[in-house]
Structure formats: structure tokens, C-alpha cells
C-alpha positions as CSV (number, residue, x, y, z in Angstrom):
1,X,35.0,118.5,101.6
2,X,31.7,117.5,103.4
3,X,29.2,120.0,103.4
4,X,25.8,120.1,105.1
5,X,27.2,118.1,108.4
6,X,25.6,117.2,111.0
7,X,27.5,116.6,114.7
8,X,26.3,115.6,117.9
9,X,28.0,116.0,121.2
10,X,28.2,114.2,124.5
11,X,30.0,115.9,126.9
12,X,30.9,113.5,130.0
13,X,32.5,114.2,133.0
14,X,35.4,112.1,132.0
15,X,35.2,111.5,128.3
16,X,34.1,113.9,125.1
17,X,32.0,112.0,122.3
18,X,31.7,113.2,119.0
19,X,29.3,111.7,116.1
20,X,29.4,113.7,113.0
21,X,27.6,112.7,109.4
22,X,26.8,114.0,105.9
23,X,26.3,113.4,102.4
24,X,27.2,110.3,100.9
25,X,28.2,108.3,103.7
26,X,30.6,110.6,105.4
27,X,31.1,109.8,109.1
28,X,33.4,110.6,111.9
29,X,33.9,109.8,115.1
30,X,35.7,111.0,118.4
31,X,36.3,109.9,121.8
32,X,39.1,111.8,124.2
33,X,39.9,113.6,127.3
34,X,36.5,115.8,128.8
35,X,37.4,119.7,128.5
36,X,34.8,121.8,130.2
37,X,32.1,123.3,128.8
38,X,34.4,126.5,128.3
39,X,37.3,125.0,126.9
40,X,35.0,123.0,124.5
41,X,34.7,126.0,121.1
42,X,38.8,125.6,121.5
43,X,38.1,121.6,121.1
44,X,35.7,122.0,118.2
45,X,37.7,124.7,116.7
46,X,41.0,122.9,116.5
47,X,39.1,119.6,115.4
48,X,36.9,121.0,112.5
49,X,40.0,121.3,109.9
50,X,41.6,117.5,110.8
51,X,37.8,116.5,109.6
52,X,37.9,118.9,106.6
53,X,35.4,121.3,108.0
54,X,34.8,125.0,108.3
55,X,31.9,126.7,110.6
56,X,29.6,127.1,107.6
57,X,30.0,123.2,106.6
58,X,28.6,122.2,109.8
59,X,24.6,122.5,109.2
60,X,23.8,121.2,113.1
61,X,25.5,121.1,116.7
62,X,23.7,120.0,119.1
63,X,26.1,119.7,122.7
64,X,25.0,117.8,125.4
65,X,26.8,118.6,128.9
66,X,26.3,118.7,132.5
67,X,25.1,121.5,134.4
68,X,23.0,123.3,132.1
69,X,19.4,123.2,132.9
70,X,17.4,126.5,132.5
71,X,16.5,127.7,128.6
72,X,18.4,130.8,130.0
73,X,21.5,128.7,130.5
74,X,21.0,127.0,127.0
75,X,21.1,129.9,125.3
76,X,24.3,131.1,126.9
77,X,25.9,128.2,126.2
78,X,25.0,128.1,123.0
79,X,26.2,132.0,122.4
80,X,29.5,130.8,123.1
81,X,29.6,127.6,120.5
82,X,28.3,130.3,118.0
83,X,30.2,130.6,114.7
84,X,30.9,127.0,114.8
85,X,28.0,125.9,112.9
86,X,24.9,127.2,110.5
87,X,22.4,126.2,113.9
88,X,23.7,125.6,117.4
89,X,21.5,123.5,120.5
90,X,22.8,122.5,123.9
91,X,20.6,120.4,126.0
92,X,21.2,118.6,129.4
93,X,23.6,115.7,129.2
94,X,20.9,113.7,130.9
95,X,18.4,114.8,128.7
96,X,19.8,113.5,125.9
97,X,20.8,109.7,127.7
98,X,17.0,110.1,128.3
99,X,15.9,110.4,124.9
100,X,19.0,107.9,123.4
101,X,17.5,105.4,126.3
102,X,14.0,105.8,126.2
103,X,12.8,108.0,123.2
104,X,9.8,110.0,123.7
105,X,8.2,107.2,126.0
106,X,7.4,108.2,129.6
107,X,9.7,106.2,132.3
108,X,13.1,106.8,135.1
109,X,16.6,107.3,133.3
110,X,19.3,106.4,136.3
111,X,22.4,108.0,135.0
112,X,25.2,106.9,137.3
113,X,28.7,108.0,135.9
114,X,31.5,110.5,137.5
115,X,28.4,112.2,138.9
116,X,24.6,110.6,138.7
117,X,21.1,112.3,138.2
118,X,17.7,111.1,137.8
119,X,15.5,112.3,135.1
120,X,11.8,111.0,134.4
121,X,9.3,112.0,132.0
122,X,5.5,111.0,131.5
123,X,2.9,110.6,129.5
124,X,1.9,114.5,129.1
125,X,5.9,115.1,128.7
126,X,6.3,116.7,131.9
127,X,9.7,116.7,133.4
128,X,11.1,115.6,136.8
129,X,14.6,114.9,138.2
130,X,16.3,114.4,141.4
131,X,20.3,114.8,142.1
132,X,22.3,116.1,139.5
133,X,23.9,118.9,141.4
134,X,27.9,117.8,140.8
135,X,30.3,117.1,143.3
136,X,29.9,119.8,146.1
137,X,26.1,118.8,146.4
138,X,25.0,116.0,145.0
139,X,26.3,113.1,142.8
140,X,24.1,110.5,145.0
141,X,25.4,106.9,144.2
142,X,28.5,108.2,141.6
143,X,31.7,106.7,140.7
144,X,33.0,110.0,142.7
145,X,30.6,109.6,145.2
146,X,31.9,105.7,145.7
147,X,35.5,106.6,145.1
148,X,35.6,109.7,147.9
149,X,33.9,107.7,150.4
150,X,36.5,104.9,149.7
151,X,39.7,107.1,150.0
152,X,38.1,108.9,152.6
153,X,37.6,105.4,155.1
154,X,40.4,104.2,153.9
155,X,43.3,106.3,153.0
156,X,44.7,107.7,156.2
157,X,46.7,105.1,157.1
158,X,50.0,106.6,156.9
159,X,51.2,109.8,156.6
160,X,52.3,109.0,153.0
161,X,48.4,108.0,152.1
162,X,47.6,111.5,153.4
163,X,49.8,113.5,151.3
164,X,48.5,111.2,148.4
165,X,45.1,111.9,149.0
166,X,45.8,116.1,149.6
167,X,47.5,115.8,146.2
168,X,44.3,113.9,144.7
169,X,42.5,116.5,146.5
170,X,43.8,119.6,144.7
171,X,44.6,118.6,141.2
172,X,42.7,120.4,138.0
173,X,40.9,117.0,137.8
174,X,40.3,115.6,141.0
175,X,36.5,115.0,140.4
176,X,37.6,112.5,137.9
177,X,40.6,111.1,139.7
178,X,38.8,110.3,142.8
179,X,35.7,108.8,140.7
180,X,38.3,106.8,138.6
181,X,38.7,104.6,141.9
182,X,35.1,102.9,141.8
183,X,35.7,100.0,139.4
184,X,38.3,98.9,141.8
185,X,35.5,99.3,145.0
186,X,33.1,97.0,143.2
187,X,36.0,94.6,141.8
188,X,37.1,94.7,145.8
189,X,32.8,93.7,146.6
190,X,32.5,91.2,143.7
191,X,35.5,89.1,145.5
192,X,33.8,89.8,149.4
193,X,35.4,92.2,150.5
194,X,33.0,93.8,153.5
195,X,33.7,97.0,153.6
196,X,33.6,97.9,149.5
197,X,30.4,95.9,149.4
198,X,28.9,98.5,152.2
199,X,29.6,101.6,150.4
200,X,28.4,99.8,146.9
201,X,25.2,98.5,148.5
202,X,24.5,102.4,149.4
203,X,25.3,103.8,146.6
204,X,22.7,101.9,145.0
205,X,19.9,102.1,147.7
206,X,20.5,105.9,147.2
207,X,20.0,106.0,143.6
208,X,17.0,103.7,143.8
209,X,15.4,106.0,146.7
210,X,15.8,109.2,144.0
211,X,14.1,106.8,141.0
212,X,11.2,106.5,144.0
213,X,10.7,109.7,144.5
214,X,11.1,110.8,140.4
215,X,8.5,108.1,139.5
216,X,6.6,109.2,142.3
217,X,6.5,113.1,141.7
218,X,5.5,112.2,138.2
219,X,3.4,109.3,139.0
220,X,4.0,107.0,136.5
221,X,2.2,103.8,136.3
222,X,3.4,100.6,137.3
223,X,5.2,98.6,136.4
224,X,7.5,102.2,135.2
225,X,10.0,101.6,133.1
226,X,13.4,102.0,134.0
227,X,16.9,102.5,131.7
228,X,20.1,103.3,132.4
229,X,23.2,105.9,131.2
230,X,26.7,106.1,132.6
231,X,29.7,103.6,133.4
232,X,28.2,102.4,136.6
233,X,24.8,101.3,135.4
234,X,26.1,100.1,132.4
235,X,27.9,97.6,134.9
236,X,25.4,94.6,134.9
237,X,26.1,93.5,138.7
238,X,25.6,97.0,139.5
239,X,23.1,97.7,137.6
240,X,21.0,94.1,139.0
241,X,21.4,95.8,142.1
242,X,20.2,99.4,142.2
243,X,17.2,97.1,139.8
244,X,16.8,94.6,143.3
245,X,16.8,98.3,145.0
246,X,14.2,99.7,143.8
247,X,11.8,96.8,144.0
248,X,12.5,96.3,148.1
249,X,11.9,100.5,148.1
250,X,8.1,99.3,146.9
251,X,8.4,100.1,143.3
252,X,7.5,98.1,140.4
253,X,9.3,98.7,137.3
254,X,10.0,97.0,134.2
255,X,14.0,97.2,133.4
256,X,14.5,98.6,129.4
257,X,17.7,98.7,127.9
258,X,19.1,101.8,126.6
259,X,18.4,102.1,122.6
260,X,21.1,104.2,121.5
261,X,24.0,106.1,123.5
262,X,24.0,109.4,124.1
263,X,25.9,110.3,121.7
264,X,23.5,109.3,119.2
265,X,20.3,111.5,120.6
266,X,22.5,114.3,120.0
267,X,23.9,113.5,116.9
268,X,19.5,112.7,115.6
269,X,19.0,116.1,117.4
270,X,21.6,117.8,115.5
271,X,20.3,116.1,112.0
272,X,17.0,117.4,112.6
273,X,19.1,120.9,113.0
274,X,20.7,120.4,109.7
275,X,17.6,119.4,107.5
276,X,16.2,122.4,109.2
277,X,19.2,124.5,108.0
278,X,18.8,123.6,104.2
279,X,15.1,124.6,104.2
């Protein structure tokens, strides 16, 4: 059985990654089904003995989920994924697509998923970020944003679409089920069709106006540098777009590709945990 393990977390709004490493080349790796940040010590507890693990096996955890901002809120969250390893961390989601994307360099992360923020950070490592505040207030330019809109134009037409759309509307995960109909709004603009190129086109201007006004706030030098998280920037005609966006807004930027996932800042996070842990 592994010992001295180190696991990183990525907590999406729609889908859970899990990296996990130790000695000797011992890896794992997990996609599935999102639970919330509640349900998630259930997850990890049920998935540590399929891997051979036990709490005191696991050296590092470092989570990565939406909705936790203040060191207040880390720690609570943390609290609760106590007992699961030697040394716990939870960080922003977007934090960590920051650091996988852009390292410790200053620059704009657009993260545009289920929900979107904008984080930027420069060169004295302060922090700025605009959006981010889920689905009730915010989520500027999301797949749910997109998808809600959509439904919302365009599914009353019968009296059958509006029971569909009140059953949508009141399901456990109706966040993800309404943001799970944006790949078929931009499949629906790719081919010309006016009305799903409208709502993409906006979705974009919005989430270039919020990179304005984080590069802005932090005022970052042109030309800034600009990456990318999440399954609708990772969409190149998409992406191209919100990119054409921000350069009729007025700002000059300089388009870097994400380095690693996610997944993989929190999974170097939680090594750094682990070495830490054997010390």
C-alpha cells in the first residue's frame, strides 16, 4: 500500500477531478459526477480504500472548489476534509486554473464553464477578480448563463415545453442541466443560426468587458497576457471570439495557452503539502 501520497482536487461544477501520486511511480486518477463541497469527505472517504489508502497514507490534499474565497472560508472547509489526510488546503477553483494556466506570472485567467469568473494577478502578486458569484448573481458569459437565456427565449412554445422547463427548473441539479444546453447554442451559431449567434456573441462581449476591467483594476501592462480554464474557453471558436472581444473593448493582450489543468496546480500544491509532511 502507497504511503506518503499526494492528491489534488478539482472540484467543477459539473465534473470531480482527482490526481493522486506517490512513491515509486504510483498514480491514480478520477473523473465522475460533481458532489458539493459537503458531500465531498463522503466521496474521498468511500474512494480512499478502492485506491488502497487510509487518512494517514495520504501526506497532502489540496481541494480546489467554487465558492470559497475568504482564508476564513478556507479554513472551514478544510475542518471538514480533516482526518482525511496528514495536511489538508482548499483554495479557490479559480485560483488554482490560474496558477495551472499561468504559474506565478502576472496576466487575466477567463474561466468560462457551468459558471465563469475572472481572476488576474500582477507583478507585486496582488489579486483581482470580477464575476464569480454562481448562478443567482453572476456566472457572466457561462454555459448556464448561455443555456438559461436559450430555454428562456425559446422554450415556451407549447405548454408541454413549459412543464419541461419547470421540471428543469426544480431538479437537485438544474444549474448543470440548464448549462449542459450551451454546446448545442454554439453548434446552432456555428451553422447560422441568428438567434444562438446573438446570445453567444454576448456572452463573450460580457466576459471580455470583466477581463477589462480585471486588467484594468490591476493595471497590467500591455500587451496582458490572457489564458483560459473551463469547457467554453477551451472551445477554440469561442475562445477566438471573447479573444476578438477584448481587443474591440481597447485592450491589448497577448493570448497564452493554459500549461497544465487544474487538476494538476492542485495536485503540485498538494506535493509541496506532502514533502512538507515528511519533514
Amino acid at each position: 500500500m502507497p504511503t506518503g501520497v499526494a492528491v489534488g482536487v478539482d472540484l467543477g461544477g459539473t465534473r470531480v477531478r482527482l490526481v493522486a501520486s506517490g512513491p515509486a511511480g504510483w498514480s491514480r486518477r478520477v473523473q465522475s459526477r460533481t458532489p458539493s463541497l459537503a458531500d465531498l469527505p463522503g466521496f474521498l472517504r468511500r474512494l480512499w480504500p478502492r485506491w488502497g489508502l487510509s487518512p494517514r497514507r495520504v501526506a497532502g490534499l489540496v481541494v480546489a472548489a467554487r465558492g470559497v474565497w475568504t482564508p476564513a472560508e478556507r479554513r472551514r472547509e478544510a475542518r471538514r476534509l480533516r482526518g482525511l489526510a496528514r495536511r489538508v488546503k482548499v483554495i479557490p477553483d479559480v485560483e488554482a486554473a490560474f496558477l495551472g494556466a499561468l504559474g506565478d506570472h502576472p496576466g487575466v485567467l477567463i474561466l468560462a464553464g457551468t459558471g465563469s469568473i475572472v481572476l488576474g494577478r500582477n507583478r507585486r502578486g496582488r489579486w483581482a477578480r470580477a464575476g464569480g458569484l454562481g448562478p443567482l448573481l453572476g456566472d457572466e458569459g457561462s454555459a448556464f448563463w448561455i443555456g438559461r437565456w436559450w430555454l428562456t427565449a425559446t422554450g415556451r412554445n407549447t405548454a408541454r415545453d413549459e412543464a419541461r422547463l419547470r421540471q428543469i427548473a426544480r431538479a437537485p441539479d438544474a444549474v448543470a442541466r440548464i448549462a449542459a444546453v450551451a454546446p448545442s447554442v454554439l453548434r446552432r451559431a456555428a451553422r447560422g443560426d441568428r438567434r444562438a449567434l446573438a446570445f453567444v456573441i454576448s456572452s463573450q462581449e460580457i466576459l471580455a468587458a470583466l477581463a477589462c476591467c480585471v486588467a484594468e483594476d490591476l493595471r497590467l501592462s500591455p500587451p496582458v497576457p490572457v489564458s483560459w480554464a473551463g469547457s467554453l474557453m477551451e472551445n477554440p471558436a469561442f475562445r477566438a471570439g471573447v479573444l476578438r472581444s477584448l481587443r474591440r473593448q481597447g485592450l491589448r493582450v497577448r493570448a497564452v495557452a493554459p500549461a497544465q489543468p487544474p487538476v494538476m496546480a492542485a495536485h503540485a500544491l498538494a506535493a509541496r503539502l506532502a514533502r512538507r509532511t515528511k519533514r
